[in-house]
C-alpha positions as CSV (number, residue, x, y, z in Angstrom):
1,X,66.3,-90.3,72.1
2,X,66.3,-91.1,68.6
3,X,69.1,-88.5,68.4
4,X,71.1,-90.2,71.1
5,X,71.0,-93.8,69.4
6,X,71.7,-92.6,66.4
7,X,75.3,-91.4,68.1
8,X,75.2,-94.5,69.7
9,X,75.4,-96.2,66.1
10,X,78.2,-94.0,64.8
11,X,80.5,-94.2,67.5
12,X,80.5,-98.1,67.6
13,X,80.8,-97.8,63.4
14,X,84.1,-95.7,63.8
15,X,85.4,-98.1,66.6
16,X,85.6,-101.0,65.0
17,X,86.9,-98.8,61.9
18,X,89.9,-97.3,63.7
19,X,90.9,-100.5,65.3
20,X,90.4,-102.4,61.9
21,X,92.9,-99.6,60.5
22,X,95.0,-100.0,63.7
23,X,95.7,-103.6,62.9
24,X,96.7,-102.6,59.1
25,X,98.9,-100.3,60.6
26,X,100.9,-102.7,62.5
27,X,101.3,-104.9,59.8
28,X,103.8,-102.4,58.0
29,X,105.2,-100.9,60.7
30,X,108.6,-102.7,59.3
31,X,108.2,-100.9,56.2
32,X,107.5,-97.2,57.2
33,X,107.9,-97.4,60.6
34,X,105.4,-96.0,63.4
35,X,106.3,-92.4,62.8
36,X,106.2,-92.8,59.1
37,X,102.6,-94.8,58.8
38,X,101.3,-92.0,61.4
39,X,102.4,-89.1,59.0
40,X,100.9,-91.2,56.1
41,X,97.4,-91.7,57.9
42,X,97.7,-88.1,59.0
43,X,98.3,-86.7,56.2
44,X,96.2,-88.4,53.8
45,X,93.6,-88.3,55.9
46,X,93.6,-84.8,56.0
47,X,93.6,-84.3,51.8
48,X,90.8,-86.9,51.9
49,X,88.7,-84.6,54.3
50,X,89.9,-81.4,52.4
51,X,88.3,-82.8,49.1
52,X,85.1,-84.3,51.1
53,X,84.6,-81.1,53.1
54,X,85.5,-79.0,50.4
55,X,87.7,-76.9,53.1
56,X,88.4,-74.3,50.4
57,X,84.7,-72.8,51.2
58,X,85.1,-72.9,55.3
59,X,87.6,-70.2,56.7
60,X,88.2,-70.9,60.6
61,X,87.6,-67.5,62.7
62,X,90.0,-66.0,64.8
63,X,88.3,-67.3,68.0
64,X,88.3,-70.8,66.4
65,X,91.6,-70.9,65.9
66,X,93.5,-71.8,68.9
67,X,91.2,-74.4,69.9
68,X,90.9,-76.0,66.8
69,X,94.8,-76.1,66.9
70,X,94.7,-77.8,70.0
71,X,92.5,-80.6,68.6
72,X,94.8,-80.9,66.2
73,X,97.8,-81.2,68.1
74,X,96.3,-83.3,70.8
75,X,95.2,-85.9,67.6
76,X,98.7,-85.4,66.1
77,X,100.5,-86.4,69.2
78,X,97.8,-89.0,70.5
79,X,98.0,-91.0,67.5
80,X,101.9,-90.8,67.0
81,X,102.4,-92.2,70.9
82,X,99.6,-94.6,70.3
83,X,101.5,-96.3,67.3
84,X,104.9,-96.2,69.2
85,X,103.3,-97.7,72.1
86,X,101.7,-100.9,69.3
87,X,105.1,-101.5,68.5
88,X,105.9,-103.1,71.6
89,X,102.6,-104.5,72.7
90,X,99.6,-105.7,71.6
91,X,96.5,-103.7,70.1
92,X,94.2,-104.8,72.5
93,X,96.4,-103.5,75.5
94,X,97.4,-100.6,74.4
95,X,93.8,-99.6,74.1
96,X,93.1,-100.2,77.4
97,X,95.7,-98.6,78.7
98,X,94.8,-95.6,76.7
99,X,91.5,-95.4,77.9
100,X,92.9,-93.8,81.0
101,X,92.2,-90.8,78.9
102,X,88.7,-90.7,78.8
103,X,88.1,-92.3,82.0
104,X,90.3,-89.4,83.2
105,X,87.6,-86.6,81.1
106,X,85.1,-88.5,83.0
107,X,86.2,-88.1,86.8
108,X,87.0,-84.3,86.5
109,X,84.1,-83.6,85.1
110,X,81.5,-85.9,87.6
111,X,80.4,-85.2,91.4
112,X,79.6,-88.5,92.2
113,X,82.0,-90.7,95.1
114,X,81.3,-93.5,92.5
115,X,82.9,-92.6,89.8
116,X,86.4,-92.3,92.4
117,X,85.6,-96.1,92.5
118,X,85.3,-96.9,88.7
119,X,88.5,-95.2,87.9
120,X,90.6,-97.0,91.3
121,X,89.1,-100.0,89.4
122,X,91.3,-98.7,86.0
123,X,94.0,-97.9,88.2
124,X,94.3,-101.4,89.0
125,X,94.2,-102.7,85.5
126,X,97.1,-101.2,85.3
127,X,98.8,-101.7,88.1
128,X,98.2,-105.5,87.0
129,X,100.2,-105.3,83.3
130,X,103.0,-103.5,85.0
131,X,104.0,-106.5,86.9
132,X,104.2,-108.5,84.3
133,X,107.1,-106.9,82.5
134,X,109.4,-108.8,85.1
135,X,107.9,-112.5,83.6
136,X,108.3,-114.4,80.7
137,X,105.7,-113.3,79.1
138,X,106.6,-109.6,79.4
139,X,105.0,-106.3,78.2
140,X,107.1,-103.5,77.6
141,X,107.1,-101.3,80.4
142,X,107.8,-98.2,77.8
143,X,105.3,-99.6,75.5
144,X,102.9,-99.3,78.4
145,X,103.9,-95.5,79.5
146,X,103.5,-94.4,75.6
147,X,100.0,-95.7,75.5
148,X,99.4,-93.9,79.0
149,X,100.8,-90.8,77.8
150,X,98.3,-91.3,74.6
151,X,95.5,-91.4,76.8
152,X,96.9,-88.3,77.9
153,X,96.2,-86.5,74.7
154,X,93.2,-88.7,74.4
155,X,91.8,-86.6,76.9
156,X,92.8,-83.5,75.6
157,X,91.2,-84.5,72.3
158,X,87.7,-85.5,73.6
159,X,87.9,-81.6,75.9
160,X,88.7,-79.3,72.5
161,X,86.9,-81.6,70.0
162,X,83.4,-81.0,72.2
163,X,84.3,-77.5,72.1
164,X,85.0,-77.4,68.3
165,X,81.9,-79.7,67.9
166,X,79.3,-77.2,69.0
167,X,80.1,-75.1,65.4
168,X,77.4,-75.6,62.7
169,X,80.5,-76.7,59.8
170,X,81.9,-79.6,61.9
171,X,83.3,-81.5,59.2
172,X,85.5,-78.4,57.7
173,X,86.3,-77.9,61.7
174,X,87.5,-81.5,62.1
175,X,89.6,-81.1,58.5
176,X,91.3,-78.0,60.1
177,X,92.1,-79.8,63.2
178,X,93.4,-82.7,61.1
179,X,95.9,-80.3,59.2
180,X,97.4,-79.3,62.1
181,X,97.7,-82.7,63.5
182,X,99.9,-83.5,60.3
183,X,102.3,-80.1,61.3
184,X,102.8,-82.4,64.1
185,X,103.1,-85.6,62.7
186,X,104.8,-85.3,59.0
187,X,108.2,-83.9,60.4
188,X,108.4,-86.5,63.3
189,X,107.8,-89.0,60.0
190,X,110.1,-87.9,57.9
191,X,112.3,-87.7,60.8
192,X,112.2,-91.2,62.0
193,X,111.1,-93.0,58.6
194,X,112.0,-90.0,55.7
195,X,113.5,-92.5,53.2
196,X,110.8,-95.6,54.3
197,X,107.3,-93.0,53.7
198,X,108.8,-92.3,50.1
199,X,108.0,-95.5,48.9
200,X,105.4,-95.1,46.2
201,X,104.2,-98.8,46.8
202,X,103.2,-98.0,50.4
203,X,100.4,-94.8,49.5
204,X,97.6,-97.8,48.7
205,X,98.1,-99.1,52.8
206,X,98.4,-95.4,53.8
207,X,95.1,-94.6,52.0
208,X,93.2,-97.5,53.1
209,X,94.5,-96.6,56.7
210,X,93.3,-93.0,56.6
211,X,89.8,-94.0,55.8
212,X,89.8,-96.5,58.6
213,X,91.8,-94.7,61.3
214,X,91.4,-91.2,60.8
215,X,89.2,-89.9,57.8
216,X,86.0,-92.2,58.7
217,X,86.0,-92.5,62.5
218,X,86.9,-89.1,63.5
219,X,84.2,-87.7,61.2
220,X,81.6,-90.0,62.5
221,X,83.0,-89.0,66.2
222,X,82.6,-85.5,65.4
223,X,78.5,-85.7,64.7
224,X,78.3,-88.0,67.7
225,X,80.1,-85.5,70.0
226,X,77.2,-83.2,69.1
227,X,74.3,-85.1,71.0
228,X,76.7,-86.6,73.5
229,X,78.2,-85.3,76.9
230,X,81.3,-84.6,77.4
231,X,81.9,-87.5,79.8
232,X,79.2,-89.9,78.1
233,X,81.3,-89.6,75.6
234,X,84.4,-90.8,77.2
235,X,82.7,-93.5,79.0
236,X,80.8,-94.8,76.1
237,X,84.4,-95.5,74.0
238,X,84.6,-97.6,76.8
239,X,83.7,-100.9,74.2
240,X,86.8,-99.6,72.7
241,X,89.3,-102.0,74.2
242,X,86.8,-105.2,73.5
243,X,86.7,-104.0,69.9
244,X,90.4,-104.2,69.7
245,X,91.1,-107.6,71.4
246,X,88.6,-108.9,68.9
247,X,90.3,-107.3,65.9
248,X,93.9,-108.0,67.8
249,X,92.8,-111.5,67.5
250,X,91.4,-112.0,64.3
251,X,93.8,-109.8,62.4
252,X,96.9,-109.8,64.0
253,X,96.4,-113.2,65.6
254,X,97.2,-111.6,69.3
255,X,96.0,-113.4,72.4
256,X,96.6,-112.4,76.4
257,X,97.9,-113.9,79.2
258,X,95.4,-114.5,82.2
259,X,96.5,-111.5,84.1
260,X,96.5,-109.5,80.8
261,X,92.8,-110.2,80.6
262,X,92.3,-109.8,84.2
263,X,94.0,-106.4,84.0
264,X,92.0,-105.4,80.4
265,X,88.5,-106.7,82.3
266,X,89.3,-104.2,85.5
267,X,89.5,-101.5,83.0
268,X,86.3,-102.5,80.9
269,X,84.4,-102.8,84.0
270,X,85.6,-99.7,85.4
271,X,83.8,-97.9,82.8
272,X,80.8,-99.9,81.9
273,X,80.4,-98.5,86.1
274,X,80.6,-95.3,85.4
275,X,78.5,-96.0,82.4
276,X,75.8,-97.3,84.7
277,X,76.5,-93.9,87.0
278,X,76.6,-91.6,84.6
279,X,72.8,-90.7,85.0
């Protein structure tokens, strides 16, 4: 029980960490651009585990290689889509739609006819932001399909990182997996934003993001996927989109509409339901 708390604790830590970071992020998205502040966190993030880890000591077996490749490409390409789709709409949204992800994890892997119900629930979260894109105050409609497609590899992360969770050198695991997130996301970077990332006077916001974003809470998520279910897991992030309304508002100064909140509450509820299933 103590066990189970204690991944309770670290989980909520590295929530409020990676939106904190998320909201950093935003703010210089006009000087690096999404693809170049994802190759920054990425990659610093990865050289900041190397040194904590001390990766140099840890070799990755044959058999761990593929799936901690996957884990690395799923968090390569979830966090790229994730910071195109906060480009065209707010942080607090574009959580919740990306929570599809986990609540996704969390049907395939339950039996119960409830859980059908607390996922229809998400699915009409949704369905209420897409209408919206036709009003005044209009979401992106593409900015809402990149943050469903980042639940997408959300999933995928939460399926290989349980997998790569259950070996005894987690932390040089997770540093592995972040290195081949960056093959993913350092040549879309330089791609998109090559001459932006260059900028020497932008390393101190991409170092401050890669201990928020990536460094901190994906550590912290790796020792809590260790006494956690795979699909407790997923449901549990489910604070996640509160988290990030709260830091949407306080940082980036981001409110909803009505129906946005209405929309963002059908997908809180649908997982604090499952939450209350999951047993």
């Amino acid at each position: 029980m103590n066990s189970l708390y204690s991944s309770l604790s670290l989980l909520l830590i590295a929530m409020f960490s990676i939106q904190t970071g998320a909201s950093i992020a935003k703010q210089i998205f006009p000087q690096a651009g999404a693809a170049g502040t994802t190759a920054l966190r990425v990659f610093i993030s990865a050289l900041i585990l190397s040194v904590v880890s001390k990766i140099w000591k840890h070799k990755i077996s044959r058999n761990e290689i593929l799936p901690v490749a996957a884990y690395g490409i799923a968090l390569g390409a979830m966090n790229l889509l994730f910071y195109f789709s906060l480009e065209r709409i707010p942080l607090g949204i574009a959580v919740a739609v990306e929570f599809t992800g986990p609540l996704a994890v969390a049907l395939f892997a339950s039996k119960k006819s409830w859980d059908v119900v607390w996922v229809g629930l998400a699915a009409m979260g949704i369905y209420l932001l897409v209408p919206s894109a036709t009003t005044q105050e209009s979401l992106d409609v593409l900015g809402l399909f990149l943050a469903l497609a980042a639940g997408f590899f959300w999933a995928l992360y939460i399926v290989f990182g349980k997998r790569i969770a259950k070996t005894e050198a987690s932390l040089p695991v997770t540093t592995w997996g972040m290195w081949f997130a960056a093959l993913v996301t350092v040549p879309t970077g330089l791609f998109f934003n090559g001459a932006q990332i260059q900028n020497p006077s932008l390393l101190p916001m991409g170092f401050a993001i890669a201990l928020l974003s990536s460094a901190i809470p994906y550590s912290l998520e790796m020792k809590a996927m260790k006494s956690i279910p795979t699909k407790t897991f997923g449901i549990l992030m489910s604070m996640e989109p509160v988290v990030a309304i709260l830091i949407g508002f306080l940082i980036l100064n981001e409110t909803l509409t009505f129906t946005q909140w209405c929309a963002v509450s059908c997908i809180i509820a649908a997982s604090a339901g499952s939450t209350l299933s999951a047993k």
